[in-house]
N, C-alpha and C positions, 0 to 999 in steps of 0.2 A: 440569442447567442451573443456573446461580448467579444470581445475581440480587442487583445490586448499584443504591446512589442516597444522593445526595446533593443537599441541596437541592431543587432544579425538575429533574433531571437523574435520570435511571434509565435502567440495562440488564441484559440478559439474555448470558450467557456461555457456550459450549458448548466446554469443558473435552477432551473424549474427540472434538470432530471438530474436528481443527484449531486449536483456541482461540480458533475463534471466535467475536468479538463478534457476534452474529445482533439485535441491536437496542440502538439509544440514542433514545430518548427524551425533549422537554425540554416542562413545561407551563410556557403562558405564561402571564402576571398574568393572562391575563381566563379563562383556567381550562381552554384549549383545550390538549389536546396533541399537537405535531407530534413526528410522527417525525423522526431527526436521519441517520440511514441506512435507504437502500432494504429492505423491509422485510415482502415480501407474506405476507399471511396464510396460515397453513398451512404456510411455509416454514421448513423443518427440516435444518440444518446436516448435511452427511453429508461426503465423502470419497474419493466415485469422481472426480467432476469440481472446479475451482472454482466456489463456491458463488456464484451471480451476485445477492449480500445482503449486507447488515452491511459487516463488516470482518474482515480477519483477515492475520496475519503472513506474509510472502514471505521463505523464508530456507531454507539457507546463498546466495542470488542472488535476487533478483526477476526478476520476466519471464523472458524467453527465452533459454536453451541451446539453438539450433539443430542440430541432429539430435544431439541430449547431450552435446555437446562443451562443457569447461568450458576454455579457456585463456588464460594471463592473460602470456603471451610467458616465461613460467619454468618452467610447469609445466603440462603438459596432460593427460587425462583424459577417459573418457567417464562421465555419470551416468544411473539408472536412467531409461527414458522413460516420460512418463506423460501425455505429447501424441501426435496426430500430425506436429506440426514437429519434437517433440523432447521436449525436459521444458521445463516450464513452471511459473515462482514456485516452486522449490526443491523442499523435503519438508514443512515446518513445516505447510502446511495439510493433509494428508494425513497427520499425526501424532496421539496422544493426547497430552496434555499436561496434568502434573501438578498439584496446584495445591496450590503451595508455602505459602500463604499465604492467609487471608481474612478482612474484615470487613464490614461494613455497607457501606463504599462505594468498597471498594481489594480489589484481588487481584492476587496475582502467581504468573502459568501456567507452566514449568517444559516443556521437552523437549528431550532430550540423545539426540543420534545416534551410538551407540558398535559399530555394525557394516554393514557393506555393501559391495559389490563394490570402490567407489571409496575414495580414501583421507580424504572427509568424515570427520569427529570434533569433535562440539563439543557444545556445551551453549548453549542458547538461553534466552532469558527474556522473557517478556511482565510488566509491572508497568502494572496497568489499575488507574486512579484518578479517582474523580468528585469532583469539589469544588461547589459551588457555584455556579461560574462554567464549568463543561466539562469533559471528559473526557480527560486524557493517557493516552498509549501510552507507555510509555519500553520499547525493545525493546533488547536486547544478545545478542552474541555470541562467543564466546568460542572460538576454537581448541584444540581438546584432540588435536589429531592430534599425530606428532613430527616433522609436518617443517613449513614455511611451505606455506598454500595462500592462495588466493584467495576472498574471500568479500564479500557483500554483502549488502544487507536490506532491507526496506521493508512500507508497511503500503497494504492495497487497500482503501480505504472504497466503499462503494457509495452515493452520493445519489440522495435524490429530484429527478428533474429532471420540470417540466412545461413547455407551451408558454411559457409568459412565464419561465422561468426565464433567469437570468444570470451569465455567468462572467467572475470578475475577476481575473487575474492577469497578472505579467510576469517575461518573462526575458530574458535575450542570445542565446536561440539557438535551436535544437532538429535535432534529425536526419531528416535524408530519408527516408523509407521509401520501400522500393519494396515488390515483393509479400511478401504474410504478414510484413509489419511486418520486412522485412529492411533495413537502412540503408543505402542507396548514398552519403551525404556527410553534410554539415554545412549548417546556413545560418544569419546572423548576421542580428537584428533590430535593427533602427535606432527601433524606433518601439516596442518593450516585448512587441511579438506579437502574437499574435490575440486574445487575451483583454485587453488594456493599456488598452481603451474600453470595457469591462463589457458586453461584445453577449449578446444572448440566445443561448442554446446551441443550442437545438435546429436544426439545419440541412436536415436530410429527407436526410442522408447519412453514411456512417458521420465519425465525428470518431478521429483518432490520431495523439495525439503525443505526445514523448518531447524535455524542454525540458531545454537546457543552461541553466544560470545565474539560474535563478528567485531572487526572492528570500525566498522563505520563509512566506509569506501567499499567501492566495486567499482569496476570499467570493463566496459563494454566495447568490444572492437570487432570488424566488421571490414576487412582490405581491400574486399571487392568493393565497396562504395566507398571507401576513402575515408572513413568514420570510425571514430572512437568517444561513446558516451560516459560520463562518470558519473555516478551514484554517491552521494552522500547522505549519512545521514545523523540526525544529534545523538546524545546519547542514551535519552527516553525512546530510541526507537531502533534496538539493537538488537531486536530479534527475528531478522527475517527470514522469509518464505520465495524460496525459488519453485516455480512449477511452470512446464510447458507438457499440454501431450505432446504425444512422437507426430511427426511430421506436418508441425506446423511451421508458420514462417512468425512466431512472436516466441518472445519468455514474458515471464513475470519475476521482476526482484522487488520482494513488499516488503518495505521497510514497516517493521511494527515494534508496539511496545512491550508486546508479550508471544509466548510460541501457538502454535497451531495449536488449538485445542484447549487450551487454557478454561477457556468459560465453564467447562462440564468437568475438565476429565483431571482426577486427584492427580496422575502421576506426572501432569504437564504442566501443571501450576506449581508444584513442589521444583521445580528447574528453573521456573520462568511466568510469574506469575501474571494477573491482571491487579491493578493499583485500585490498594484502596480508599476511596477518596472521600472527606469528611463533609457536608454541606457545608458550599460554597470553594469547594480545594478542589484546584485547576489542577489538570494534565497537560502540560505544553510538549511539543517537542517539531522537527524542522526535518523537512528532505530537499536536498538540491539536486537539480540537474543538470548538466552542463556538457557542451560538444568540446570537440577540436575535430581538425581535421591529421590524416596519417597516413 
């Protein structure tokens, strides 16, 4: 496990499962420290399942391949399953990953996919950096196949949510789910969406959704503990996914580069597709996180 910090700002890195981030950290002036992702005690990054903690990279796709279909209307393919809907958040979390690099408060995690049934090939990179003021993600990915495929990426942070917690954000749109988060359409907001008035999150029922046209910030507030997190993210990575079931104490805000579903399903790529990338054509893009106190 690594162990990185800067300023009021520290985490813990697990390198060999997935590269995951399994805890961030921020103390605040009066000497209290809040946790900045879900975080339970005892919980130890592993690789059967995703890890419902921390954060950690979703790549070569985020979210869902529906029964491992990966097609992007050029090229299609099945990839290995590691759901029962199909495969799920790519390979990156079920990877070791290298680690290219390290200091006091930066590291950059390394994992290169160079064999498997499907014609994947690429090299990935996580560059995790505390400063001061928060933590970036800068995630890339790189095609090392010889032909153009379809690829995409995102990062799944796990928050603490409690009753009085609050979510704030907006976009243009988001996709209909029907069952297991499969998208029968589209739907345009007029009014910035369900999060656009800052409502408390917690609902007593599962929450999921997958927003076209965010703009790139969410905040996270929380007045029983004093805490208010913010979400950012670039603009390769504007399509994300809020989901918590009903009565737990986390959410999920996963900043990605394409909507739920994309890998399989025509009518989610035609909104919001996965990139396609030429050998050797990177996918960059950045998620920041960051406290205050409130």
């Amino acid at each position: 496990m690594l162990t990185l910090s800067a300023g009021r700002y520290s985490a813990r890195i697990a390198p060999e499962a997935g590269g995951t981030i399994a805890a961030l950290d921020w103390q605040g002036r009066d000497g209290r420290t809040h946790p900045l992702l879900h975080a339970p005690a005892g919980a130890v990054p592993q690789t059967e399942t995703p890890n419902k903690f921390g954060a950690w990279a979703m790549l070569p796709f985020a979210n869902r391949a529906f029964d491992s279909l990966v097609d992007d209307g050029h090229t299609r393919f099945t990839v290995p399953s590691n759901n029962p809907a199909g495969t799920i958040h790519g390979f990156g979390w079920q990877s070791v990953w290298q680690v290219e690099r390290q200091d006091a408060g930066h590291t950059v995690l390394v994992h290169r996919r160079m064999a498997g049934s499907d014609p994947y090939r690429y090299l990935a990179r996580q560059d995790i950096r505390l400063d001061e003021s928060g933590m970036t993600v800068t995630l890339s990915l790189t095609n090392e196949a010889d032909q153009a495929l379809p690829f995409g990426m995102g990062l799944h942070p796990w928050f603490p949510c409690a009753a009085d917690t609050r979510l704030s954000m907006t976009a243009t749109g988001a996709l209909i789910f029907g069952d297991q988060f499969r998208a029968s359409g589209t739907q345009v907001f007029g009014d910035g969406g369900p999060y656009a008035d800052n409502p408390v999150f917690a609902s007593g029922t599962e929450t999921a959704w997958s927003f076209l046209g965010w703009d790139g910030t969410a905040r996270i507030e929380t007045r029983s503990t004093g805490l208010a997190i913010t979400l950012s993210a670039s603009e390769k990575l504007r399509s994300p996914v809020v989901w918590a079931p009903a009565g737990v104490d986390f959410l999920c805000a996963e900043p990605q580069s394409h909507a739920a579903g994309a890998p399989s399903e025509k009518i989610v790529r035609e909104a919001s597709p996965l990139a396609r990338l030429q050998p050797g054509e990177t996918l960059e893009g950045w998620v920041r996180i960051a406290a205050e106190a409130i």
